[in-house]
C-alpha positions as CSV (number, residue, x, y, z in Angstrom):
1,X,117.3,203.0,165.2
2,X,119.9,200.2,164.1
3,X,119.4,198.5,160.8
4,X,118.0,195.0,160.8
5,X,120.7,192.4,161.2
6,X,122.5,192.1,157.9
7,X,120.9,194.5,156.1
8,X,124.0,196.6,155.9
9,X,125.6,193.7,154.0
10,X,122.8,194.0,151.4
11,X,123.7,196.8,150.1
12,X,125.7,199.7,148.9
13,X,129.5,199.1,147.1
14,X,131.4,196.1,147.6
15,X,133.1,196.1,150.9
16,X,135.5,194.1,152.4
17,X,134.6,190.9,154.1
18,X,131.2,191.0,151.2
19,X,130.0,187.7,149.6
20,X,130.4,188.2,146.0
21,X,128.9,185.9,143.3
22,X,131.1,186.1,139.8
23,X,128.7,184.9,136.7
24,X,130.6,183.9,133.6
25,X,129.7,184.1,129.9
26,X,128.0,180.6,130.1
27,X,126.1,181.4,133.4
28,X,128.2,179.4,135.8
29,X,128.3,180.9,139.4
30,X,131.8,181.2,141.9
31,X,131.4,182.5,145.0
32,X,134.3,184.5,147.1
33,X,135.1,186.5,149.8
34,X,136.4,190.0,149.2
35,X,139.8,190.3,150.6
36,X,142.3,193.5,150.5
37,X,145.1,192.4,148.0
38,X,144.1,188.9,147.6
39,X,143.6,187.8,143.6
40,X,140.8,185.8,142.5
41,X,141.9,182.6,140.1
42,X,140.0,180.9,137.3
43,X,141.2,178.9,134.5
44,X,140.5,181.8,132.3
45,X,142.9,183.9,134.6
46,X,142.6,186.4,137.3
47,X,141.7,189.7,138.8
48,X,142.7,191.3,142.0
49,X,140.2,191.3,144.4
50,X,141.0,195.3,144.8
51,X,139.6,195.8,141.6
52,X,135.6,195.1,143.2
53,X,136.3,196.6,146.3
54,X,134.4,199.9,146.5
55,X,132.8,199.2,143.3
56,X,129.1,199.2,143.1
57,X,127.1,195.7,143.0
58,X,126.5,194.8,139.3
59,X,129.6,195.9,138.0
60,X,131.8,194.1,135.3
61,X,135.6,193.1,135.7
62,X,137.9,191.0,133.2
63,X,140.3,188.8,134.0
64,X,143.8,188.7,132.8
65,X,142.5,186.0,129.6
66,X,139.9,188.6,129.0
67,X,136.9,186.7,130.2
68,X,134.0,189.0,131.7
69,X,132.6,188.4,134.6
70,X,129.2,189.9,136.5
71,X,130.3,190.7,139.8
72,X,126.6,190.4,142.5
73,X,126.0,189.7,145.7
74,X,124.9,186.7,146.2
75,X,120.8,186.0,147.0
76,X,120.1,183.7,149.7
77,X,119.1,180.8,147.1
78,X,122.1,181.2,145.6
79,X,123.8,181.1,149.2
80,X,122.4,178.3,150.6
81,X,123.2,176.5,147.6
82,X,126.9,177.0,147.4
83,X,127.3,177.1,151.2
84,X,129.8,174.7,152.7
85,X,127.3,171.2,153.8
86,X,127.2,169.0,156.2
87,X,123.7,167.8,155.9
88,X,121.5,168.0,152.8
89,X,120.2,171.4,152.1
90,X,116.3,172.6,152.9
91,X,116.0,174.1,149.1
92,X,115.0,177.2,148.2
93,X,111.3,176.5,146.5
94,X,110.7,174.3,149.8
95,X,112.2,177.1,152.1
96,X,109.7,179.9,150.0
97,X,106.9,177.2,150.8
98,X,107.3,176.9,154.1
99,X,107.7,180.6,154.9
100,X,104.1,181.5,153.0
101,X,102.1,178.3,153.9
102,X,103.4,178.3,157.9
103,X,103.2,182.4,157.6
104,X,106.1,183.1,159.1
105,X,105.5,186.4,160.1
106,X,107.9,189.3,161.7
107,X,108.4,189.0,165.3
108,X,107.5,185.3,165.4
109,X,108.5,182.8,168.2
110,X,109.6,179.3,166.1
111,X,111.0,176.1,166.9
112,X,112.5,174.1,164.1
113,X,113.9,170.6,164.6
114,X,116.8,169.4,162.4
115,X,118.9,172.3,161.4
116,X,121.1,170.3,158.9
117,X,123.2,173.0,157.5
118,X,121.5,175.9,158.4
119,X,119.5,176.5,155.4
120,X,116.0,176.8,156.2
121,X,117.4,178.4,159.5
122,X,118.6,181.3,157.1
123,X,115.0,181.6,156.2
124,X,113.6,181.9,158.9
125,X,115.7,184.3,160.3
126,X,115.1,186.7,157.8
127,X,111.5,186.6,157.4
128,X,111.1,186.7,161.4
129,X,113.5,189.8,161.9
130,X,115.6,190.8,165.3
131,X,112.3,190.9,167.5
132,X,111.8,187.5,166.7
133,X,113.1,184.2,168.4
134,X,114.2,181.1,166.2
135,X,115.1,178.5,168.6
136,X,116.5,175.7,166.5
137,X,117.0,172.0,167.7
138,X,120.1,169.4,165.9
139,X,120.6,166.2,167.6
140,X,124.0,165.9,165.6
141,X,126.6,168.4,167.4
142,X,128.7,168.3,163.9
143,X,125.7,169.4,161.7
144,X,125.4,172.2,164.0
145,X,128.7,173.5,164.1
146,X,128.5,173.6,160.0
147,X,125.2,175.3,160.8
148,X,126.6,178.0,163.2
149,X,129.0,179.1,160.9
150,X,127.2,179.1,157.5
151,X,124.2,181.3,159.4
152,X,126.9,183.8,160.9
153,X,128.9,184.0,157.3
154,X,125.6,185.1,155.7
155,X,124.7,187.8,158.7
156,X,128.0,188.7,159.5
157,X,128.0,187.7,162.8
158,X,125.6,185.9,165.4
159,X,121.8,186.7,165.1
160,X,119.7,188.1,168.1
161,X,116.8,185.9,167.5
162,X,118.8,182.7,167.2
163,X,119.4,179.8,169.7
164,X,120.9,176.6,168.4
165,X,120.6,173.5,171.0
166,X,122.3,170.4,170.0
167,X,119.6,167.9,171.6
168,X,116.7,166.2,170.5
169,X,114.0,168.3,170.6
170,X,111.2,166.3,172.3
171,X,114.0,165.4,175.1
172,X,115.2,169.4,175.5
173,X,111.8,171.5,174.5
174,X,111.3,173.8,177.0
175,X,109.6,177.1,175.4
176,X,106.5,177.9,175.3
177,X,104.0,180.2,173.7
178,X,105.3,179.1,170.2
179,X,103.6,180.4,166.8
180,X,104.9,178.4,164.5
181,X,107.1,174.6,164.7
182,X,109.0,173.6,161.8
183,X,109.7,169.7,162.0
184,X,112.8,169.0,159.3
185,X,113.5,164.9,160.1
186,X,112.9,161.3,159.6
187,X,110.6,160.8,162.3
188,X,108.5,163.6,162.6
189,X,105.5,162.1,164.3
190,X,107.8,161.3,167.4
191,X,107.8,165.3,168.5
192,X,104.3,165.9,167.6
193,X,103.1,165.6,171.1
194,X,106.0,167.6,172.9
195,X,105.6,170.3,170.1
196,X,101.8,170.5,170.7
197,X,102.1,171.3,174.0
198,X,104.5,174.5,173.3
199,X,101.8,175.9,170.3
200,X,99.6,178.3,170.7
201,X,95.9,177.7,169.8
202,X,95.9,178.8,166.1
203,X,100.1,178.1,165.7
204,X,101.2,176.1,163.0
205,X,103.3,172.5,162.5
206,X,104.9,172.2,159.4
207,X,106.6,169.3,158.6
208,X,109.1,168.5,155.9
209,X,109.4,165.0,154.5
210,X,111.2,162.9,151.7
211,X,109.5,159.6,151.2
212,X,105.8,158.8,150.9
213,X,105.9,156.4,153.7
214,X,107.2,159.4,156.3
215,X,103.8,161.7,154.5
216,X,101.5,159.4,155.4
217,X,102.5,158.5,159.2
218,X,102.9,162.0,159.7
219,X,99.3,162.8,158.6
220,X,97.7,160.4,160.8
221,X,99.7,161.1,162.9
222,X,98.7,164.3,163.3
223,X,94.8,163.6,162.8
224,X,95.2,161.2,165.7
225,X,96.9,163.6,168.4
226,X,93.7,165.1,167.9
227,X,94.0,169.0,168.9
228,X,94.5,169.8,165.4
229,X,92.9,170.8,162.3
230,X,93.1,168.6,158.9
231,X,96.3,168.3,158.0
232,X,97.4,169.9,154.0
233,X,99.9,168.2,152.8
234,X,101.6,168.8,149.3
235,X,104.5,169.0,147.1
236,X,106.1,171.4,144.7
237,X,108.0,171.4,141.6
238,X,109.5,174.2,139.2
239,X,110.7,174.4,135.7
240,X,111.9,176.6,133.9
241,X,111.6,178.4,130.6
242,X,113.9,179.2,127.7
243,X,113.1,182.0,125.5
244,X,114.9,182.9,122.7
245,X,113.2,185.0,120.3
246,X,110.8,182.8,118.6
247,X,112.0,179.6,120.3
248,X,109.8,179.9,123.7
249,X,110.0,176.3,125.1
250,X,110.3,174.6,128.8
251,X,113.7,173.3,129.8
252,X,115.2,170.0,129.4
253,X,115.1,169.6,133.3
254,X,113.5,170.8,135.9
255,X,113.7,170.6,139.7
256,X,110.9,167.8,140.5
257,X,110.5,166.2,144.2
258,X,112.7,167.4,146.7
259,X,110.3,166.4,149.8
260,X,106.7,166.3,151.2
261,X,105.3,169.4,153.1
262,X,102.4,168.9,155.8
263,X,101.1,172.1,157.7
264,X,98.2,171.2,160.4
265,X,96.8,174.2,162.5
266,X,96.5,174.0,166.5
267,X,93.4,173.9,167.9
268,X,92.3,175.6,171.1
269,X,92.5,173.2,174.6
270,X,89.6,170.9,174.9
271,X,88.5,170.7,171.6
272,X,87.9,168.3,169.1
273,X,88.4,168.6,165.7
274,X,85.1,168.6,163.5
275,X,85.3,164.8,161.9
276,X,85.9,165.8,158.3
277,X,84.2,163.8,155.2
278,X,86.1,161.5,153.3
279,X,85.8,158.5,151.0
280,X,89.1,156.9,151.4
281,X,89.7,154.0,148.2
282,X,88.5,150.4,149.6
283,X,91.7,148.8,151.1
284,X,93.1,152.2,151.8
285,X,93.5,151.1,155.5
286,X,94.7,147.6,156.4
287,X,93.2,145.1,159.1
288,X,95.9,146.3,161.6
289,X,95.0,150.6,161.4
290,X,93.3,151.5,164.7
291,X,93.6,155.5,163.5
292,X,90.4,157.4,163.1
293,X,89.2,155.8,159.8
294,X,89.2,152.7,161.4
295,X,86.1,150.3,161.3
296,X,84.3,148.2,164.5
297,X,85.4,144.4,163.7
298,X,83.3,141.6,163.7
């Protein structure tokens, strides 16, 4: 049986072709490629490439000023961070979101919409393995091509489970039988009834927002399509800690909003979602709302 795409390239000594992430002394990152008689240059000097090759991951080399470096393979986060952009990244404490609260599970079938540079489409691949299918939607035919090649760079080559369409997806949808829809774009709310059509009963919409505005239009949104269950939506932020013997402290900065997440569950054909209790503040919904909160006038 063949290893999982990529897997080789996780493991074992360095080998030509590897990512390799180079820590210095004050914890600053560089990313390379290893190349047979190629050097690698800092301002603190420089090491040939040679020197790595066949060496085992966490290994040490020096430059010619005598700096140390840690010499890794780079994991995804780090990747995606440091890959080349054309569209802002999906970051990695969103991306870890999104795979536990949509459950992307091995073998499942996914749409995502709005590849951007092929961040979250990293993800997904990985958690959804070669017997999966990722069929991922960019309207922008640039964005994609940045896409393609950071994916391919981080597998080594094209992935079985991935189709990339440049289209927009309510316009070019055609699969069906879909677990799980990922929805990474302004407007989410425009492909909620094209994607709800390709869910299966029990599937799962996630969608990935910046502003507040976009959060709550994509909630009603989805309360008012109506085949699905109450929407969740939330954000998440990290910081971290500095510890130092005695001096055990947060950090001066953190890594606060970086978008909304809403996940909504599909509900079986023909049925209605139980009206759910809520006491929304007075004022909450203006004269013009005709959503499901909305009150006889008169």
């Amino acid at each position: 049986m063949s290893e999982p795409t990529g897997a080789a390239r996780r493991r074992g000594p360095f080998k030509v072709g590897d990512q390799v992430q180079l820590t210095d002394p004050k914890g600053r990152h560089y990313t390379f490629t290893l190349e047979a008689g190629k050097n690698f240059h800092t301002h603190k000097g420089s090491f040939p490439h040679d020197e790595l090759i066949g060496a085992p991951e966490g290994s040490v080399v020096r430059t010619t000023g005598n700096v140390a470096y840690l010499a890794l393979r780079p994991l995804l986060p780090d990747y995606v961070l440091s890959m080349p952009r054309g569209a802002a990244v999906v970051y990695p404490k969103d991306a870890g979101q999104i795979l536990a609260f949509a459950d992307i599970f091995p073998g499942a079938r996914v749409v995502e919409a709005g590849v951007g540079s092929g961040s979250l489409s990293s993800f997904l691949l990985r958690a959804i393995g070669d017997q999966g299918m990722l069929h991922s939607y960019e309207r922008r035919e640039d964005f994609a091509e940045i896409a393609k090649g950071n994916v391919e760079r981080y597998f080594g080559g094209p992935h079985p489970a991935w189709q990339l369409t440049v289209g927009d997806l309510q316009d070019n949808l055609v699969d069906t039988d879909v677990d799980r829809v990922i929805l990474d774009m302004l407007a989410p709310w425009e492909c909620l009834e094209a994607v709800s059509k390709a869910l299966v009963p029990g599937g799962i919409v996630c969608c990935y927002v910046a502003t507040t505005t976009q959060l709550a239009r994509t909630v009603e949104s989805i309360r008012e399509i109506g085949c699905y269950a109450e929407p969740q939506p939330w954000e998440s932020m990290i910081r971290n800690w500095h510890v130092e013997g005695l001096a055990v402290r947060p950090d001066h900065r953190m890594i606060g909003h970086t978008g909304f997440l809403v996940t909504a569950r599909r509900l079986a054909d023909g049925v209605e979602p139980p009206m759910r209790r809520r006491r929304p503040a007075k004022g909450a919904y203006g004269e013009d709302y005709e959503g499901p909160n909305s009150q006889p006038r008169g």
